[in-house]
KOLBASE-274906 format. One record per atom (N, C-alpha, C, CB): residue in one letter; atom name; x, y, z. Coordinates in steps of 0.02 Angstrom, whole numbers, padded with zeros to 5 digits, m for minus. Each point is the difference from the previous one (the first is absolute). Last residue first. Glycine has a CB too. Example, Ala and Ser with C-alpha at 12.3 -4.5 7.8 and 13.67 -1.06 7.14 Angstrom:
<recs>
REC  r   a       X       Y       Z
REC  S   N   00642  m00112   00354
REC  S  CA   00042   00059   00003
REC  S   C  m00039   00055   00037
REC  S  CB   00059  m00032  m00108
REC  A   N  m00044  m00254   00104
REC  A  CA  m00045   00059   00000
REC  A   C   00045   00060   00000
REC  A  CB  m00095  m00059   00062
</recs>
This chain:
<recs>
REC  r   a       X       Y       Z
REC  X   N   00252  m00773  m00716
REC  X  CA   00008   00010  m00064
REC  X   C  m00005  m00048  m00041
REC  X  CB   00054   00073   00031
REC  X   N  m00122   00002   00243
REC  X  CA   00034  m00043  m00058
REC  X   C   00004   00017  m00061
REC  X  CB  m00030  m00072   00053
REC  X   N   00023   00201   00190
REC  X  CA  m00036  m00001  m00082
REC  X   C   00048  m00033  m00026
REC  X  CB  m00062   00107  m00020
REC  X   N   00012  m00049   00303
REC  X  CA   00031  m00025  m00043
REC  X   C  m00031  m00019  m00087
REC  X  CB   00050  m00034   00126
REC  X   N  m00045   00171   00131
REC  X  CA  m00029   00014  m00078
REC  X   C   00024  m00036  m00020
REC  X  CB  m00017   00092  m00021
REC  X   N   00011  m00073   00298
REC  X  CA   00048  m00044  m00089
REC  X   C  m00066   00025  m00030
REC  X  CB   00088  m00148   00017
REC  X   N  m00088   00292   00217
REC  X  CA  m00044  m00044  m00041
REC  X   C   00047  m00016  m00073
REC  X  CB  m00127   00059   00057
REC  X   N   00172   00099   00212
REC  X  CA   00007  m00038  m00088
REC  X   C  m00052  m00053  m00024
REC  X  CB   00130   00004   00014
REC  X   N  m00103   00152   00219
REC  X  CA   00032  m00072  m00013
REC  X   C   00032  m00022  m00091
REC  X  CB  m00105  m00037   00115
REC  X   N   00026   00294  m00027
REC  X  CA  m00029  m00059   00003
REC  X   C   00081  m00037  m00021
REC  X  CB  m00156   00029  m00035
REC  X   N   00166   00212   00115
REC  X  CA  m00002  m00039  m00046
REC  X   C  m00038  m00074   00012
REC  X  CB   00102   00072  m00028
REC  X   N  m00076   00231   00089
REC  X  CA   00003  m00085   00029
REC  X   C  m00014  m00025  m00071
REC  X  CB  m00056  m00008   00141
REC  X   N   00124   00291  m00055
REC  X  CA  m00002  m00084  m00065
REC  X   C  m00014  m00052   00045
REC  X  CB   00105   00020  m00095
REC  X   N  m00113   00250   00206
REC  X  CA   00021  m00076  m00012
REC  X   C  m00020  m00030  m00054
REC  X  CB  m00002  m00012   00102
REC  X   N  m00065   00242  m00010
REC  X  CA   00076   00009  m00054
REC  X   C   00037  m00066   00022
REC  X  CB   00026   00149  m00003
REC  X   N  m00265  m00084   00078
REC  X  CA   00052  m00040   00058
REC  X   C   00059   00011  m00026
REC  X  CB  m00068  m00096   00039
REC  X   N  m00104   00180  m00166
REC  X  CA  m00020   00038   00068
REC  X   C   00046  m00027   00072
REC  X  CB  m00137   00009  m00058
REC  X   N   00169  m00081  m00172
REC  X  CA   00018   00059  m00010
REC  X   C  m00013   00034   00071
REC  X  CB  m00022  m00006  m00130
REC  X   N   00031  m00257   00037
REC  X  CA  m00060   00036   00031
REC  X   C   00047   00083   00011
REC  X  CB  m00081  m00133   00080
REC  X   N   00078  m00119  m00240
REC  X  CA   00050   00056   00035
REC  X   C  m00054   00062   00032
REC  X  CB   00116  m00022  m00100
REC  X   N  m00106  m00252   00024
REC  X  CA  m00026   00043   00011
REC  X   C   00034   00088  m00008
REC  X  CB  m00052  m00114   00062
REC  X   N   00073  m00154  m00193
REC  X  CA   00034   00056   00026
REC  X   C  m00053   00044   00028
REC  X  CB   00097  m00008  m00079
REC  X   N  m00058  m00260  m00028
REC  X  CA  m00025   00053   00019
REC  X   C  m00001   00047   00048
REC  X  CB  m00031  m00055  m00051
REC  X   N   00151  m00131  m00125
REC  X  CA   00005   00023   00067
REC  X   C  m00036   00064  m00005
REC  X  CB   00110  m00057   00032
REC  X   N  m00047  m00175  m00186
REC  X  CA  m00032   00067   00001
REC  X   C  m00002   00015   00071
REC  X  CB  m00070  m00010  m00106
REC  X   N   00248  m00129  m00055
REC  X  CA  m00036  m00011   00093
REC  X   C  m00040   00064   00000
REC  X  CB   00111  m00060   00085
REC  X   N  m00062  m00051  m00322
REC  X  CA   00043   00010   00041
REC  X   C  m00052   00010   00062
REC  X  CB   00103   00046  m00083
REC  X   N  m00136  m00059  m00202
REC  X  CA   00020  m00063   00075
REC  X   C   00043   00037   00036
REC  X  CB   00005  m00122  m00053
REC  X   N  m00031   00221  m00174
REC  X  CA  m00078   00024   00060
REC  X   C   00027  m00041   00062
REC  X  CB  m00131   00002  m00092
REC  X   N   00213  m00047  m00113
REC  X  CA   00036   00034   00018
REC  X   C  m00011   00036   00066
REC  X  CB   00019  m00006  m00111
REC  X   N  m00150  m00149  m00050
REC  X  CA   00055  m00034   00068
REC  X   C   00045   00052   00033
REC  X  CB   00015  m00113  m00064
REC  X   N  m00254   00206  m00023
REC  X  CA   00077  m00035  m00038
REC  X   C   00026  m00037   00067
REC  X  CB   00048   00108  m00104
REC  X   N  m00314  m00038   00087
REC  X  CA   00038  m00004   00033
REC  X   C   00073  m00025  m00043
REC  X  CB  m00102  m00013   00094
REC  X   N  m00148   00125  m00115
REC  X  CA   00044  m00011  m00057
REC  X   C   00095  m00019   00023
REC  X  CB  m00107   00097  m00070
REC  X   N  m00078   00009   00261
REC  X  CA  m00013  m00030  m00080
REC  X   C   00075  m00006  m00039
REC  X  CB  m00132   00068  m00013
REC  X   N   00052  m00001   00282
REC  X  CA   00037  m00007  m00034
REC  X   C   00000  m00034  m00060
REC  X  CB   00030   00023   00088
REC  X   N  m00113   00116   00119
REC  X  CA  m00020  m00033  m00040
REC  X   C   00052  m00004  m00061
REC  X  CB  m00113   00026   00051
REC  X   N   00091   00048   00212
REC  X  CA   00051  m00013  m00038
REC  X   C  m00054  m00045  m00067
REC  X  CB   00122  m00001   00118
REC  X   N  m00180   00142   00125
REC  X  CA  m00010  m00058  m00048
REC  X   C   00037  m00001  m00035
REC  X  CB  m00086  m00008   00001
REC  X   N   00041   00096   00247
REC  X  CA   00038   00028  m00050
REC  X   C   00001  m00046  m00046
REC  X  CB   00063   00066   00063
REC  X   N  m00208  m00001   00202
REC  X  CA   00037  m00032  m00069
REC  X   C   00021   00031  m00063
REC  X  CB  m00061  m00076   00038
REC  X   N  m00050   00147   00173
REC  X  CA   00053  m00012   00005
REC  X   C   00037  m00037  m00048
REC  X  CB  m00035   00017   00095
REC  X   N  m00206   00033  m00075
REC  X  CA   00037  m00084   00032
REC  X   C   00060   00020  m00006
REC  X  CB  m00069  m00102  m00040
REC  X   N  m00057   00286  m00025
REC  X  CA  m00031  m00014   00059
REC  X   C   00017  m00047   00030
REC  X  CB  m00071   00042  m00032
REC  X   N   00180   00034  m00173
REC  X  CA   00018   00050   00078
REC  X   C  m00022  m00078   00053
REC  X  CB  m00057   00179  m00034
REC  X   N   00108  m00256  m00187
REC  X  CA  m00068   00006   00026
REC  X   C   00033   00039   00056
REC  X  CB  m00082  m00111  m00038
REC  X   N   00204   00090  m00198
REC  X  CA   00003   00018   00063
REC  X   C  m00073  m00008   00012
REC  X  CB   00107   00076   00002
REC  X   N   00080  m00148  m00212
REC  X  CA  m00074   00027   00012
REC  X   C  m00005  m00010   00055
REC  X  CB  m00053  m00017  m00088
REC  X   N   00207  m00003  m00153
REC  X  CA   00022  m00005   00079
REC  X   C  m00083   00048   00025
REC  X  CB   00185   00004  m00002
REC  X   N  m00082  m00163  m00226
REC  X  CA  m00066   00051   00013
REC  X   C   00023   00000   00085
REC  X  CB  m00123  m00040  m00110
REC  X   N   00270  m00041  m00147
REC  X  CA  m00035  m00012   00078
REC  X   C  m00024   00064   00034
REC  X  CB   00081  m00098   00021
REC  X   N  m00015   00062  m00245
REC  X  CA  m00024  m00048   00012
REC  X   C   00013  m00021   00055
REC  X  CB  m00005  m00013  m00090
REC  X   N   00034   00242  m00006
REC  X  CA  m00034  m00051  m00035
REC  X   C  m00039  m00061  m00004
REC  X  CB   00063   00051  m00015
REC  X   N   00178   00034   00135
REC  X  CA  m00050   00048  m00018
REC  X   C  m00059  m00047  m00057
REC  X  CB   00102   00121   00018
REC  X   N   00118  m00181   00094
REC  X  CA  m00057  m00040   00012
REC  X   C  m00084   00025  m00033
REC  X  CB   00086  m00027   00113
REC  X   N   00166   00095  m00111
REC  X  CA  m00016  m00054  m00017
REC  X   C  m00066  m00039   00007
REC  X  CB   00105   00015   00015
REC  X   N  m00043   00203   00045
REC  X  CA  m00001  m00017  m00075
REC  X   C  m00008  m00062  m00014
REC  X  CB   00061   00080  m00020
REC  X   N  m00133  m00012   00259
REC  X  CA   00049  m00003  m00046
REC  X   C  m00021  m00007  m00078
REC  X  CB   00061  m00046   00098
REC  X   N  m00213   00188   00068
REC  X  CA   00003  m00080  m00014
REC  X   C   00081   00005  m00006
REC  X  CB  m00130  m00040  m00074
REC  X   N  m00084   00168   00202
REC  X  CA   00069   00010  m00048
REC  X   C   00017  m00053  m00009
REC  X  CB   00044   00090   00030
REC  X   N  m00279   00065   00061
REC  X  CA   00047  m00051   00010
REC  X   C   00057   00001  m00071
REC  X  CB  m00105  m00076   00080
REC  X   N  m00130   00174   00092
REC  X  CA   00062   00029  m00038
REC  X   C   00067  m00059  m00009
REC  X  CB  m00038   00131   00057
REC  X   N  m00157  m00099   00128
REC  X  CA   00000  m00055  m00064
REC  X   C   00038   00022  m00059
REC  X  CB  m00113  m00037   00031
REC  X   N   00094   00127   00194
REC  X  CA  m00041   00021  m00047
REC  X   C  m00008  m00041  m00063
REC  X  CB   00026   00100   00050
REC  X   N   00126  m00146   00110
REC  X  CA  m00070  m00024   00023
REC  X   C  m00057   00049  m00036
REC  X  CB   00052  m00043   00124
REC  X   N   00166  m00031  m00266
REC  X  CA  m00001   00013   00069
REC  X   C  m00059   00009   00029
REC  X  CB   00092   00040  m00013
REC  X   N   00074  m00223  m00140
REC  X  CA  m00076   00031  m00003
REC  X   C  m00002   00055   00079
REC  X  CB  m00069  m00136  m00075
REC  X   N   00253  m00045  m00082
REC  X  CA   00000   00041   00052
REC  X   C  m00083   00037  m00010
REC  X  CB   00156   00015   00005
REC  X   N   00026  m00211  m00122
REC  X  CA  m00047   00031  m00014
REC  X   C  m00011   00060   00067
REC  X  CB  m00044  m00114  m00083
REC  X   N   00218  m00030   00030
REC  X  CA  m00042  m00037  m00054
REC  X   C  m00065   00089  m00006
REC  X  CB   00018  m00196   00052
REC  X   N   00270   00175   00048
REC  X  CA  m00061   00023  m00013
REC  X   C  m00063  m00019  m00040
REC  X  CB   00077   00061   00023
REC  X   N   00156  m00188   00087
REC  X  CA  m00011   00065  m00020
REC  X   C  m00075   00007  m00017
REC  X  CB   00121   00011  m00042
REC  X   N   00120  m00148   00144
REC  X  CA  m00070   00000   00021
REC  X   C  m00017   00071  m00045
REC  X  CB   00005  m00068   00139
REC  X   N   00231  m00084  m00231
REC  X  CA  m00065   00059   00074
REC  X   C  m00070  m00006  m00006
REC  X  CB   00070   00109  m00001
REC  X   N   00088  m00328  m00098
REC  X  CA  m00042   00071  m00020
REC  X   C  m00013   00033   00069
REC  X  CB  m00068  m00048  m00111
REC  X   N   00110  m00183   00101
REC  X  CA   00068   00039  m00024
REC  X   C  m00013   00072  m00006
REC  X  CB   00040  m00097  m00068
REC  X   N  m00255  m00057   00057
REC  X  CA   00047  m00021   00032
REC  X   C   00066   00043  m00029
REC  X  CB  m00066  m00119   00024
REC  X   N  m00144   00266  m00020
REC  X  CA   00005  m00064  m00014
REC  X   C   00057  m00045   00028
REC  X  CB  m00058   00044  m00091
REC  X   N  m00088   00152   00178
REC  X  CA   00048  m00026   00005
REC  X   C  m00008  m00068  m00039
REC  X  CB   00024   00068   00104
REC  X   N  m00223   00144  m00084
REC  X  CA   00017  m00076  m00020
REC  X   C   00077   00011   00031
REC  X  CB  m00085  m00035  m00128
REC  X   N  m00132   00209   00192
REC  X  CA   00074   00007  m00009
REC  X   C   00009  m00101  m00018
REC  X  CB   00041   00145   00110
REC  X   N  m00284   00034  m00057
REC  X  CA   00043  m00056  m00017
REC  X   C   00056  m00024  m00033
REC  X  CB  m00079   00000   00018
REC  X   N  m00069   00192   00154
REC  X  CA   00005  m00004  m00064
REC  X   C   00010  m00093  m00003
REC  X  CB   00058   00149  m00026
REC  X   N  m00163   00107   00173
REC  X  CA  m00007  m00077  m00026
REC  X   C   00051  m00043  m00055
REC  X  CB  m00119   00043   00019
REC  X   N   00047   00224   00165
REC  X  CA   00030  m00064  m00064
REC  X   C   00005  m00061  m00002
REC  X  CB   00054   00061  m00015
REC  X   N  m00199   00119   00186
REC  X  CA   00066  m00059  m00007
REC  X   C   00008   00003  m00073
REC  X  CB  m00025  m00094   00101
REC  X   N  m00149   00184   00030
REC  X  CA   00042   00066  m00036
REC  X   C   00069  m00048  m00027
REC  X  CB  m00042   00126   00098
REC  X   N  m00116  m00190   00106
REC  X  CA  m00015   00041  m00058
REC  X   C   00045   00021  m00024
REC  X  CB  m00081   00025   00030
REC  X   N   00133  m00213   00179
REC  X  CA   00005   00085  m00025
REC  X   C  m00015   00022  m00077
REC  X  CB   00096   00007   00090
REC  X   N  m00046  m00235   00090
REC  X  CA  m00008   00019  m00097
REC  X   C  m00027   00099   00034
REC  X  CB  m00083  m00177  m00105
REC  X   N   00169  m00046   00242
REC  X  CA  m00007   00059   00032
REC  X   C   00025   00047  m00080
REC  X  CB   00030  m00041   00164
REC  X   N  m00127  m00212  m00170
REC  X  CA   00043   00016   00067
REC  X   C  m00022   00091  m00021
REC  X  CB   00132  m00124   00021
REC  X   N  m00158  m00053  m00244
REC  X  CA  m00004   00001   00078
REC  X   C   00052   00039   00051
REC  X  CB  m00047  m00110  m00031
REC  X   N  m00021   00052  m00269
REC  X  CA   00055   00025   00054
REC  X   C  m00057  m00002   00074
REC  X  CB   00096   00102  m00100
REC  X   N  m00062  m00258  m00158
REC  X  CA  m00053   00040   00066
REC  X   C   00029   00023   00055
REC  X  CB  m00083  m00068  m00020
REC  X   N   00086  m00015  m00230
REC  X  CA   00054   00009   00034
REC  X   C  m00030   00061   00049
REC  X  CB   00097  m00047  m00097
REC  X   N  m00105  m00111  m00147
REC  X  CA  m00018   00031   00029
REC  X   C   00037  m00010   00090
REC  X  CB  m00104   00003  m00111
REC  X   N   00110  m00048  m00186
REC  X  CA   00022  m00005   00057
REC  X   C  m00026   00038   00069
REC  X  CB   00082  m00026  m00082
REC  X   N  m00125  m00131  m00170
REC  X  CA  m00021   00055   00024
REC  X   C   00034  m00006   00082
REC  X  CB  m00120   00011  m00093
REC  X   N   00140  m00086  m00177
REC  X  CA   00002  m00012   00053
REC  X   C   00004   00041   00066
REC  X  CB   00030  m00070  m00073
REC  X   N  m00010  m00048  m00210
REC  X  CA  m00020   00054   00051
REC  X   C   00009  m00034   00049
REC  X  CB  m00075   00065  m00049
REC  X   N   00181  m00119  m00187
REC  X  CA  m00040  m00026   00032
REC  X   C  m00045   00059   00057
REC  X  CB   00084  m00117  m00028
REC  X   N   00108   00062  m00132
REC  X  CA  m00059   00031  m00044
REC  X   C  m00055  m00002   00054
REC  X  CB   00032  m00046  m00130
REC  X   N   00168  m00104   00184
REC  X  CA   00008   00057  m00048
REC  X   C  m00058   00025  m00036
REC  X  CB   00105  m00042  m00012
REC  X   N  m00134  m00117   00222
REC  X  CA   00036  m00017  m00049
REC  X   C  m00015   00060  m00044
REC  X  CB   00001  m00130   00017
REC  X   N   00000   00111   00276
REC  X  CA  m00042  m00007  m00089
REC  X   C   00054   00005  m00061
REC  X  CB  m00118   00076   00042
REC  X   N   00127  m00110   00255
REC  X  CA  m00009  m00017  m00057
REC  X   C  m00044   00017  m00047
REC  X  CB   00041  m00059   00051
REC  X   N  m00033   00177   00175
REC  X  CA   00000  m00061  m00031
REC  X   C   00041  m00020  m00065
REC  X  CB  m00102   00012   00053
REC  X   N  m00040   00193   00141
REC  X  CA   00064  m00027  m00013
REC  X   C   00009  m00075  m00033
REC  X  CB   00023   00077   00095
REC  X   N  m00160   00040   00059
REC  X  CA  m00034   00021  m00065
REC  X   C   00067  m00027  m00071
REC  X  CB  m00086   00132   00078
REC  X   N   00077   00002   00177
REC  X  CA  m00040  m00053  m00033
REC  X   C   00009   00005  m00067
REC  X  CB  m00080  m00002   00082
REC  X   N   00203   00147   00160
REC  X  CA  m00027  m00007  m00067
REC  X   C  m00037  m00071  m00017
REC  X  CB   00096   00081  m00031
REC  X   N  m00061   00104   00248
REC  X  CA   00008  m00066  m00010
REC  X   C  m00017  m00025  m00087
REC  X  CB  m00032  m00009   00143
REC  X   N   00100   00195   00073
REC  X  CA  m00009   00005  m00083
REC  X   C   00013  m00088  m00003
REC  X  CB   00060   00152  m00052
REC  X   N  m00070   00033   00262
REC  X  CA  m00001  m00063  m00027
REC  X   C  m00008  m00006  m00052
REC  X  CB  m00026  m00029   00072
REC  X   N   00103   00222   00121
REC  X  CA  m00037  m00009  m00042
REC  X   C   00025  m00069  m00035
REC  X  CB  m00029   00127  m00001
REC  X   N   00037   00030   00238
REC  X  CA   00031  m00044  m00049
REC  X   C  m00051  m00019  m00053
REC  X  CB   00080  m00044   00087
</recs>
């Protein structure tokens, strides 16, 4: 089984930053993917960013520009940097493993993004 626990989560006001991070534990396997998927309220759950363990990564359009997705293998971690935040940005970030050598997804708990305007 595997653990995904995120950080990093808060309040900021429009223009602002903020950095997410998100440390996996338990039974990890080389070769994983990484990413970070939002749900705002009423909205599906969908795609912020994604990185794979070669460090090869993808964003949404929406976000391209002004957020940075970044991996430490050796801690199992997955960062989320995030600049130039809109209110449109507020919703539940959730971090995603997916391991190819198990063909499972896990997900973390969530972390509120919330951006005032």
């Amino acid at each position: 089984q595997v653990q995904l626990v995120e950080s990093g989560g808060g309040l900021v006001q429009a223009g602002g930053s903020l950095t997410l991070s998100c440390i996996a534990s338990g039974r990890i396997f080389s070769g994983n993917g990484m990413g970070w998927y939002r749900q705002a309220p009423g909205k599906q759950r969908e795609l912020v960013a994604d990185i794979t363990y070669g460090g090869s990564s993808n964003y949404a359009d929406s976000v391209k520009g002004r957020f940075a997705i970044s991996r430490d293998n050796a801690k199992n971690t997955v960062f989320l940097q995030m600049n130039s935040l809109k209110p449109e940005d507020t919703a539940v970030y959730y971090c995603n493993l997916y391991s190819p050598y198990l063909a499972t997804e896990y997900w973390g708990k969530g972390t509120l993004v919330t951006v005032s305007s």
